[in-house]
C-alpha positions, -999 to +999 in steps of 0.1 A: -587+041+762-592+035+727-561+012+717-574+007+681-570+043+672-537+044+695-522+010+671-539+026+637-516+062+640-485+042+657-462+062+634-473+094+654-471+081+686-433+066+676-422+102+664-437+118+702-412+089+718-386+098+695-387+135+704-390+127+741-359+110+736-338+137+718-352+163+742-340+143+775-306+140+759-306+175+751-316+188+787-293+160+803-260+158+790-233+185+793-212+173+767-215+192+734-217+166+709-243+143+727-265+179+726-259+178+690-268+138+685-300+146+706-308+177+682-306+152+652-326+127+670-350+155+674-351+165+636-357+132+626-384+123+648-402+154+635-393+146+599-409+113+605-441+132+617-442+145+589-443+121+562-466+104+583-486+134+584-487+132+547-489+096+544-527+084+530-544+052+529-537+033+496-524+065+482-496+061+457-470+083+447-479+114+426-464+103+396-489+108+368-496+066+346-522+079+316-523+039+317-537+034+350-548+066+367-549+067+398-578+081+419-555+091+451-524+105+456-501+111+484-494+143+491-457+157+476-456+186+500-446+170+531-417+152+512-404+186+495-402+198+529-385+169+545-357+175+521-352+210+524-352+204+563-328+174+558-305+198+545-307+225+564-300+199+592-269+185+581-257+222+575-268+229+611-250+201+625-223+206+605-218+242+617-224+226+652-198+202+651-170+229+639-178+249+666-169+222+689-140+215+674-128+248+678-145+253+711-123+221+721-093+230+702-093+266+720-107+252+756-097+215+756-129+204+765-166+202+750-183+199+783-207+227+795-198+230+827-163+233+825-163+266+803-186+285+831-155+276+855-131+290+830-148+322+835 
């Protein structure tokens, strides 16, 4: 096993944990709101993949110095992205998280389980 290249793209390998993480607590829990902590655990392991996918070697950031051009630029495209999907994952959650309050408000619980008994 090559542990040079495993160390050299540790942010990858740190954003696969992170998502294994989020998805256990999303196929594990039956409460509502730990679901909806493990679907933002998810998001932002992938947003981290991301900007590490755009992340280059001694690249700065695109901002253009006619003083002291630089040669190599990060890509901005990964970052646009991660701030569109930032928000549309605090409205997600958001929505999320007043449907449990209703759910709970309506049931009086926000486990899983308990509203296929109520059936």
């Amino acid at each position: 096993m090559n542990w040079e290249a495993i160390i050299a793209n540790y942010p990858y390998l740190v954003s696969v944990i992170i998502f294994g993480i989020g998805i256990i607590i999303v196929l594990t829990q039956s409460n509502l709101l730990k679901k909806v902590i493990g679907l933002n655990i998810m998001t932002s392991a992938v947003f981290l993949f991301y900007i590490a996918f755009g992340n280059i070697e001694g690249g700065v950031a695109p901002i253009l110095d006619p003083a002291a051009p630089a040669e190599l630029y990060i890509n901005p495209l990964p970052s646009g992205l991660i701030l569109t999907g930032i928000v549309v994952g605090f409205s997600t959650s958001a929505f999320a998280l007043a449907l449990i309050v209703k759910m709970f408000s309506h049931y009086g619980t926000i486990n899983a389980p308990d509203f296929m008994k109520m059936r």
